[in-house]
Each structure stands twice: as structure tokens, then as C-alpha cells.
C-alpha positions as CSV (number, residue, x, y, z in Angstrom):
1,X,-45.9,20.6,45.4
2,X,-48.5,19.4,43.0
3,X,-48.2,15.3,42.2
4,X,-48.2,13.9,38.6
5,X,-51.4,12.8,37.5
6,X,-51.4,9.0,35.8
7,X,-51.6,8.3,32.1
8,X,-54.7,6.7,32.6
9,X,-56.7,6.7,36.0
10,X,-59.8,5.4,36.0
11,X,-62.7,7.8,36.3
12,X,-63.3,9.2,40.3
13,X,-60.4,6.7,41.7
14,X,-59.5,7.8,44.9
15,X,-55.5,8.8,44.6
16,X,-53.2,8.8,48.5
17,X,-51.4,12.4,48.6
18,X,-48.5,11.7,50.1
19,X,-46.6,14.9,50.8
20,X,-44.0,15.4,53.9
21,X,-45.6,16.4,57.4
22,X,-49.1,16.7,55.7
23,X,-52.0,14.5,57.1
24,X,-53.4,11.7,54.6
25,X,-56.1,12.9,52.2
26,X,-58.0,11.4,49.9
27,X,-57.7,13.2,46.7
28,X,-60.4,12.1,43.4
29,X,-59.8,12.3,40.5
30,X,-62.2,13.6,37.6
31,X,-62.2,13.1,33.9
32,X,-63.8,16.0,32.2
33,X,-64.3,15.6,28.0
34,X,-64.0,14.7,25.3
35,X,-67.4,13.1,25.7
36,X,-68.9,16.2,28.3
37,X,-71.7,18.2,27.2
38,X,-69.2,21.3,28.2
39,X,-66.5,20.3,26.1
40,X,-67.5,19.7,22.6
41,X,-65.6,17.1,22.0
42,X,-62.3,19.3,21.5
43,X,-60.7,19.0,25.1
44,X,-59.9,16.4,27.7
45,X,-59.3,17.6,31.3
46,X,-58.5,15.1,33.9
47,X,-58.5,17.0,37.1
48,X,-57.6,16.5,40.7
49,X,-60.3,17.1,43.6
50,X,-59.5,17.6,47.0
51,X,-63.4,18.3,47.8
52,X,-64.5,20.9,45.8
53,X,-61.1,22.5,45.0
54,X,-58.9,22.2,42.1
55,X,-55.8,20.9,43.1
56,X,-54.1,19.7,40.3
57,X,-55.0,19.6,36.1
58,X,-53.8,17.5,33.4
59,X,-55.1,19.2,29.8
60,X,-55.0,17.2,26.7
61,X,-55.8,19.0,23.7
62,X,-56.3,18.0,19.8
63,X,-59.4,16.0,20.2
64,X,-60.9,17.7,16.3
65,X,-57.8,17.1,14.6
66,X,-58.1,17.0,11.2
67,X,-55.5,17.4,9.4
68,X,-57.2,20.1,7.0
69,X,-54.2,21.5,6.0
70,X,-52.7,18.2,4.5
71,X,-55.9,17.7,2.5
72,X,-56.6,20.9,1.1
73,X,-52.9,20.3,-0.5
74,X,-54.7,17.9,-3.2
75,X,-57.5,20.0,-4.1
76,X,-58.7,23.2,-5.7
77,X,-60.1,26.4,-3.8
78,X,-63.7,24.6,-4.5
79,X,-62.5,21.3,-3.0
80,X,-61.8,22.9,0.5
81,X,-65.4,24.0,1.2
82,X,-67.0,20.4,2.6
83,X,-63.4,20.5,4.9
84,X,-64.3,23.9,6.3
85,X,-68.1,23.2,7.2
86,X,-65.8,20.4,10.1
87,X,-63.7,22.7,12.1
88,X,-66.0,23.9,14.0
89,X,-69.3,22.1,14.3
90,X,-71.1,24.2,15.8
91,X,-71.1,27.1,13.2
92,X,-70.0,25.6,10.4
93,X,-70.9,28.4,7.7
94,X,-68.9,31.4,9.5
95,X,-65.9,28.9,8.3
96,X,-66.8,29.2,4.7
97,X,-67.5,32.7,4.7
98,X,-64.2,33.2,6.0
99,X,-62.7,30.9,4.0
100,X,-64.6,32.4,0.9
101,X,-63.6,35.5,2.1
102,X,-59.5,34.8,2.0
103,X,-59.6,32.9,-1.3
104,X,-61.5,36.1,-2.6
105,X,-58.8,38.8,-1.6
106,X,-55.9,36.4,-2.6
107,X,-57.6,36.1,-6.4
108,X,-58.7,39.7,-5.8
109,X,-62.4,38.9,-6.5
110,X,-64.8,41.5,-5.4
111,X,-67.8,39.7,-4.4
112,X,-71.7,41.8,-5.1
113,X,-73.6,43.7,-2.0
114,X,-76.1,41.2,-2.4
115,X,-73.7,38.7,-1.4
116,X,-72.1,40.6,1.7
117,X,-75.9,40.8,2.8
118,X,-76.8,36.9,2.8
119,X,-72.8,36.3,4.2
120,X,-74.2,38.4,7.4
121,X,-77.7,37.0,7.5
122,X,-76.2,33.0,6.9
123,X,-73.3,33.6,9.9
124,X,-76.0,35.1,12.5
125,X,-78.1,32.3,11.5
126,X,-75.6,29.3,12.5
């Protein structure tokens, strides 16, 4: 019997559970993300506390949204690389090699050792 968590509480507000034949706690409630060193920037969790324990979560996900697909519509198989390097900022270059690596197999491009080599070294690297 979980309650709904607001649209927008304001960070560690104390919430009133209010449940039949229960005794009156004082629940808190805890935004976690975007902006958390945890998150990345890709998640928003606002979560309900009752102490230390978990009693209710509210996920909101999206947050690197960015509409990729839409814009690698207008442009050529060249034009998509600076839009791969920003889905995943941490490791940017395993997204072109991947990416690199479907445009080769769909134009059926076989690419040189030499280049399989550097691929490896460049995606343990990032």
C-alpha cells in the first residue's frame, strides 16, 4: 500500500503516511540524479525513506535524450560520427567503432588487420 509520490517535492521534505490502523511516521523523501555523481546525468530517482529503507521509488528516465535518430536522417554515414562520440560520454569511441563497424557490414567493406588492432587498443583505452 505504497502512496504516490508528488510531481515535484522538494528535496528531504518530510511526507505524513497516512495508512489505516498504522501509527504516524515520518517518511523523507530523497532526490537522487540527474545532477548525482552516481547517476551520470541519465536517471532521476526520487525515492521514499522511512529511515534507511526504501519504501517507495519514482524513476524518471530520458535525461541524454538526443534525438540521434532524427538527425542522422539529414546526413551521410560521415556526418553521424560527432553524434555518436554523445551517447555515452563516458566512452565515447566504443560508439564509433560500433557504429563504424555496422555502416561497414551494411556497405560490405572489409576493413585492414591493422585497423581491427588500433579499434581494440582505442575502445580499452576510453
Amino acid at each position: 500500500m505504497s502512496q504516490t509520490i508528488p510531481d515535484n517535492p522538494p528535496a528531504g521534505a518530510p511526507v505524513t503516511a497516512s495508512l489505516p490502523g498504522a501509527q504516524e511516521t515520518r517518511d523523507m523523501l530523497l532526490n537522487v540524479g540527474p545532477a548525482h555523481p552516481a547517476m551520470h546525468g541519465i536517471i532521476r530517482i526520487v525515492v521514499r525513506l522511512d529511515g534507511e529503507q526504501i519504501t517507495d521509488a519514482d524513476v524518471s528516465i530520458g535525461y541524454l535524450h538526443r534525438g540521434f535518430e532524427k538527425m542522422s536522417e539529414t546526413v551521410d554515414y560521415n556526418g553521424v560520427i560527432p553524434y555518436t562520440d554523445r551517447l555515452n560520454y563516458v566512452s565515447p569511441l566504443i560508439n564509433n567503432v560500433g557504429y563504424c563497424m555496422a555502416v561497414e557490414k551494411l556497405l560490405g567493406i572489409s576493413v585492414p588487420e591493422r585497423c581491427h588492432y588500433i579499434r581494440v587498443i582505442v575502445s580499452e583505452i576510453s
